[in-house]
C-alpha positions in Angstrom: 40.1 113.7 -61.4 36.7 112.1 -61.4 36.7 108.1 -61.6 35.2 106.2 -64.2 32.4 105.2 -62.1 31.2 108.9 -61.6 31.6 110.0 -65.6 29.3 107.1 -66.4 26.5 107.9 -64.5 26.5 111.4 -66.8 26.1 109.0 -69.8 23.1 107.5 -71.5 22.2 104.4 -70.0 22.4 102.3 -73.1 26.5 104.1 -73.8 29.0 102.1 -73.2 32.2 103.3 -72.6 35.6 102.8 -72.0 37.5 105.8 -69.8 41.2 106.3 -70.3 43.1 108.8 -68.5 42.6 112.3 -69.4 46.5 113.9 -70.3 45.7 117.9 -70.1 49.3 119.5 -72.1 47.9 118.2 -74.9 45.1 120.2 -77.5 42.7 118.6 -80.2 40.2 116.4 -79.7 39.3 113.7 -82.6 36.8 111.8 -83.3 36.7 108.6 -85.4 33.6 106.8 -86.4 33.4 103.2 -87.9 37.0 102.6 -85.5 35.7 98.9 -85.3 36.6 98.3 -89.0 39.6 97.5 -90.6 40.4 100.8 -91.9 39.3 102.3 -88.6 41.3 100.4 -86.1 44.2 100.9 -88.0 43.6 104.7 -88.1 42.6 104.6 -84.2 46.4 103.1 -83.6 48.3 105.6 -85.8 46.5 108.4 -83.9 46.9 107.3 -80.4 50.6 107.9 -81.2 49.8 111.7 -82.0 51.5 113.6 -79.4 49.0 116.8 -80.7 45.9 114.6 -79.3 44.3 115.1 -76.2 41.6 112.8 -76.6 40.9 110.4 -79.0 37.0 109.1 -79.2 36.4 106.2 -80.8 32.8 104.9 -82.2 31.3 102.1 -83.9 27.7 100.4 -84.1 30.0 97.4 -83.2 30.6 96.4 -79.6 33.7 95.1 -81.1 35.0 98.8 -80.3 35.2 98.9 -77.0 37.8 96.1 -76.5 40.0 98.1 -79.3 39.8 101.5 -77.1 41.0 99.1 -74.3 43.8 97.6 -75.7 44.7 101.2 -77.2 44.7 102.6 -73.5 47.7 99.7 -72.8 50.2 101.5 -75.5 52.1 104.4 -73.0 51.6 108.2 -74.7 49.7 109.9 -76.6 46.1 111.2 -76.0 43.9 108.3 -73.7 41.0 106.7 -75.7 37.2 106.7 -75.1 35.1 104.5 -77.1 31.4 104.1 -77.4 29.2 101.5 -78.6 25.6 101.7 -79.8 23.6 104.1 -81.5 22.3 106.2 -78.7 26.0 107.1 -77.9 27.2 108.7 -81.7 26.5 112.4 -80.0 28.5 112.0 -77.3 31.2 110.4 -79.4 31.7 113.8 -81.4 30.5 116.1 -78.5 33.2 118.3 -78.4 35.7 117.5 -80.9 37.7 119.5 -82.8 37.8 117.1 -86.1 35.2 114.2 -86.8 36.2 111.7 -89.5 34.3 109.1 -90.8 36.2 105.8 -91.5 32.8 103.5 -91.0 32.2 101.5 -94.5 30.6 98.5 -95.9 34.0 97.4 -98.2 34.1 97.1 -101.8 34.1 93.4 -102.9 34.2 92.7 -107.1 32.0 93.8 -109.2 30.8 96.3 -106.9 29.8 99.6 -108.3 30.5 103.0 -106.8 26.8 103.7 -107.3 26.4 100.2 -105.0 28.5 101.0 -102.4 26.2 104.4 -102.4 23.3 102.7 -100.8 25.6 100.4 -98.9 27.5 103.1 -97.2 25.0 106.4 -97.4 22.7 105.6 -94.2 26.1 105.7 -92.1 26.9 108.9 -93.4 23.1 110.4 -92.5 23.0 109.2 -89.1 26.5 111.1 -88.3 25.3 114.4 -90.6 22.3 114.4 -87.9 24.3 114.1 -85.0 27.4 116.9 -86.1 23.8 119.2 -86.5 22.7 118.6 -83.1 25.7 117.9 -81.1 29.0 119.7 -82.7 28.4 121.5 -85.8 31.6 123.8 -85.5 34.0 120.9 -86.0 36.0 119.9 -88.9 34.1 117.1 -90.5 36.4 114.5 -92.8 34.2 111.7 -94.5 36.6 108.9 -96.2 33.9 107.1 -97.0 33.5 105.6 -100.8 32.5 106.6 -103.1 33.9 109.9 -102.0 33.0 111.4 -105.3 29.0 111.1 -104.3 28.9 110.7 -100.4 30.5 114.3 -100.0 27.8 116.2 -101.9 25.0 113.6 -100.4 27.3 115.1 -96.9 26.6 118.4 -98.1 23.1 118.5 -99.3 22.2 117.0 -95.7 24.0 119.3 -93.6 22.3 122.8 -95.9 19.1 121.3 -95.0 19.7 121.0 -91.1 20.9 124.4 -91.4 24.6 124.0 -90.6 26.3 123.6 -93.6 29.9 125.2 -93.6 31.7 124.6 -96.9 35.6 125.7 -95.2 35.0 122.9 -92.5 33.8 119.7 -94.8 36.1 117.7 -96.6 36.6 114.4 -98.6 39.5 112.1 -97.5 41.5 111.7 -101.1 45.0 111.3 -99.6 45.3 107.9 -100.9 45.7 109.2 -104.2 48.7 111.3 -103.7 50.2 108.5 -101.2 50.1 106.0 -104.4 51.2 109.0 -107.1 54.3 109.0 -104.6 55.0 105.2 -103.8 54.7 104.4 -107.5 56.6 107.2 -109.2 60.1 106.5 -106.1 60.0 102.9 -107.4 60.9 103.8 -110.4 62.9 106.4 -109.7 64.4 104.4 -106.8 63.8 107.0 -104.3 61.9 107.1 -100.8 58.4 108.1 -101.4 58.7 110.7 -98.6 61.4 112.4 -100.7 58.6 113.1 -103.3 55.2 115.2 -104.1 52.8 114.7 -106.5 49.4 116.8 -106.9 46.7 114.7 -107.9 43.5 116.5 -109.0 40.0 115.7 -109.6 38.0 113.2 -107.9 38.8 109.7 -106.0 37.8 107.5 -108.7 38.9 105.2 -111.3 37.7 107.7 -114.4 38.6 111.1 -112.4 41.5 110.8 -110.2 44.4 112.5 -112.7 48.4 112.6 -110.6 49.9 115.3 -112.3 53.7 114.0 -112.7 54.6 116.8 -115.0 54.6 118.6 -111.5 56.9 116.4 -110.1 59.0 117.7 -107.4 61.7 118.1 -106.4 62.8 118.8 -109.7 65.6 116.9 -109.7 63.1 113.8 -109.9 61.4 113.7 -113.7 59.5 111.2 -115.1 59.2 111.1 -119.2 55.4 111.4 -120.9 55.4 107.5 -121.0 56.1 106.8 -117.5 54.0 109.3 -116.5 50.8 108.2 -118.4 52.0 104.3 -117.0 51.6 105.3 -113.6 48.6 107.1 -113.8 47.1 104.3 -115.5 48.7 102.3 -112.3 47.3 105.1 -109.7 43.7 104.6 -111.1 43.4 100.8 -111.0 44.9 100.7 -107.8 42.2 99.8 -105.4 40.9 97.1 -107.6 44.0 95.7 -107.9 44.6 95.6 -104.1 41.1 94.2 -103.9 42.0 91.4 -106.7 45.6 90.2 -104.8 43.3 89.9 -101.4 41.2 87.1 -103.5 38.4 89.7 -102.8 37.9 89.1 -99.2 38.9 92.9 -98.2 39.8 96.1 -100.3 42.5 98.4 -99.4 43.3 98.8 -95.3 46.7 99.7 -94.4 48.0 102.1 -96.6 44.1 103.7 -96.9 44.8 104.0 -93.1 48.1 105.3 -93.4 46.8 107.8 -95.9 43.7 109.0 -93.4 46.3 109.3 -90.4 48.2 111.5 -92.6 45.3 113.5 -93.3 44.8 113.5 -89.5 48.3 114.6 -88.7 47.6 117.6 -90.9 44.3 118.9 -89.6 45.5 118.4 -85.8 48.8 120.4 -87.0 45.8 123.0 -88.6 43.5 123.2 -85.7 46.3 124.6 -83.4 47.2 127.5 -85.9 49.1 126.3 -89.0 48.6 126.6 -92.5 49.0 122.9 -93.9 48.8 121.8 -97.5 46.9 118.5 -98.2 45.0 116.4 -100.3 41.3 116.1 -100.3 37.9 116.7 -102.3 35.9 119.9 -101.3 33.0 122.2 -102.7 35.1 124.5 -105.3 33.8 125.9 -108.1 36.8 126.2 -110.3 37.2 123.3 -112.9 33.7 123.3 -114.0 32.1 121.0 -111.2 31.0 121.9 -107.8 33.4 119.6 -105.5 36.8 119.1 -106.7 40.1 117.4 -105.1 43.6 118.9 -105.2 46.0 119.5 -102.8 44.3 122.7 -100.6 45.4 124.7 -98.0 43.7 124.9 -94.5 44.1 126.7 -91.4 42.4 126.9 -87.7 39.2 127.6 -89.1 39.3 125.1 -92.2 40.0 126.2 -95.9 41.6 129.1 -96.3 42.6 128.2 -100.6 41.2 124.9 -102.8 43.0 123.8 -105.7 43.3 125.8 -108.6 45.4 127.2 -111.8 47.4 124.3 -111.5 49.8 123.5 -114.8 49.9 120.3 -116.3 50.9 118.3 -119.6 48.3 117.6 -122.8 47.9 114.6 -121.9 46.7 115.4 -118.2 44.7 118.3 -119.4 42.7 115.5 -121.4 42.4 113.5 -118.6 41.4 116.3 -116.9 38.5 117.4 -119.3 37.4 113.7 -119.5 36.8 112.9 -115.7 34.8 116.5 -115.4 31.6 115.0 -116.9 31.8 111.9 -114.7 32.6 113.9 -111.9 29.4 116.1 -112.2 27.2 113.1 -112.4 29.3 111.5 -109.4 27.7 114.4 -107.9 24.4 114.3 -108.9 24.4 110.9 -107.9 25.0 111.6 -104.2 22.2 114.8 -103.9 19.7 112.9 -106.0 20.3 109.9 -103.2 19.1 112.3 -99.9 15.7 112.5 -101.4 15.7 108.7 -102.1 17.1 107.6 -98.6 14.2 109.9 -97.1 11.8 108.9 -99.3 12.7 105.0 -98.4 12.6 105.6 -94.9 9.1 107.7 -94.9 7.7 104.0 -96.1 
């Protein structure tokens, strides 16, 4: 075992790190960047409890990070944590990881627009497209950055032009959608929201995201047309709402972190050689738009099926056909904005 002292000297000079103590049974690697932030710390803490983990690196542009990873490293089990501060350090953050996710946001305050929160949140989302080109383009890369609808494609656009664009292996974090569809339909059914699934399709904003409760299962659990169309009406607003009871000082944290752990849990249980079915927004071609979000299967290698033929009510099927047109200029949005961001910094 090599002491802390002799792995730094291997580092950049400007890195600073935090070494935790490496734990060999275990077999994935992950990588979470903006793990200073609300959302992020909260994620870091959920996965340091992942038995599956090996390693967990944490980054931020905050030095703030580093004392998280250290107080991690005091919680006994699961996989040590290394954390890195400062921009000259993102590469090594994601050197060798198996899944990369992207937590790091500027949070939505009132009156924001997703179109806002573009410019606000796109330069992150560069800087880490540049470094999974030059330092790991073969991992999984999860961005759960809003506005997902528009930073995925922006994602995508970036990574075709440095050459290492791999549509099975990049994927939008939309789990908070289905967690909501669940924890709203079991209080009215008065069930545990474990107990429950819901597929929610389309995008992960307020015009596009579209819980399909006629699929409700297990069957036993049924919801009538009204309740349905309620709670969808519920699942849509939600983030504003949170945003609203927090006298919008902070948008949604815990349960968006809950939600992204989930996620976590099953890409980790993916990367060792399971098929897993999950929630999240991807390139697919099947609902008339180019990116899409349903639940989608994925295996050691990334996507192996996205969402598709899926039955639902009239009422959802209108949904449906409504958010597609917002969905497709969602998406224009985000590739129009890597020609702008370029543009802006060439000035």
């Amino acid at each position: 075992m090599y002491s802390s002292k002799i792995l730094s000297t291997f580092l950049p000079k400007l890195c600073k790190i935090n070494v935790g103590t490496y734990v060999p049974q275990r077999n994935v690697q992950v990588s979470i960047i903006g793990a200073a932030g609300e959302v992020g710390a909260n994620v870091a803490l959920l996965v340091k409890q992942n038995l599956k983990v090996k390693k967990l690196q944490l980054y931020d542009d905050n030095e703030k990070v580093i004392g998280i990873g250290y107080e991690l490293n005091h919680i006994s089990g699961g996989p040590p944590v290394f954390t890195y501060a400062g921009d000259s350090c993102l590469g090594t953050a994601i050197q060798l990881s198996d899944l990369v996710v992207m937590v790091a946001r500027i949070p939505r305050k009132p009156g924001n627009t997703r179109y806002q929160m573009i410019g606000a949140n796109a330069p992150g989302v560069l800087r880490l497209c540049r470094a999974m080109a030059d330092k790991n383009n073969h991992a999984l890369f999860a961005i759960a950055t809003n506005p997902v609808n528009s930073l995925l494609p922006f994602a995508t656009a970036l990574m075709f032009k440095y050459g290492c664009y791999n549509p099975f292996k990049l994927f939008g974090v939309t789990n908070i959608d289905s967690a909501r569809s669940r924890a709203y339909a079991a209080s009215v059914l008065g069930v545990s929201a474990r107990d429950l699934y819901v597929p929610v399709i389309g995008g992960h904003s307020d015009e596009t995201t579209v819980p399909l409760y006629s699929n409700l299962t297990p069957s036993q659990f049924q919801l009538d047309a009204c309740q349905g169309e309620t709670l969808t009406r519920l699942v849509r607003k939600a983030g504003t709402e949170v945003v609203n009871h927090k006298d919008g000082t902070e948008s949604a944290t815990l349960a968006v972190a809950w939600a992204i752990n989930e996620f976590i849990e099953a890409l980790v249980d993916a990367i060792l050689g399971n098929e897993v079915m999950v929630h999240c927004y991807t390139a697919n071609p099947h609902y008339g738009t180019r990116f899409f979000s349903g639940p989608t299967k994925i295996g050691q290698d990334g996507i192996i099926q996205t969402s598709r033929d899926l039955p639902m009510s009239d009422h959802e099927n209108y949904l449906l056909n409504c958010s597609i047109p917002v969905l497709n200029q969602e998406v224009i949005h985000g590739e129009e904005f890597v020609q702008y961001i370029e543009n802006a910094r060439r000035k």
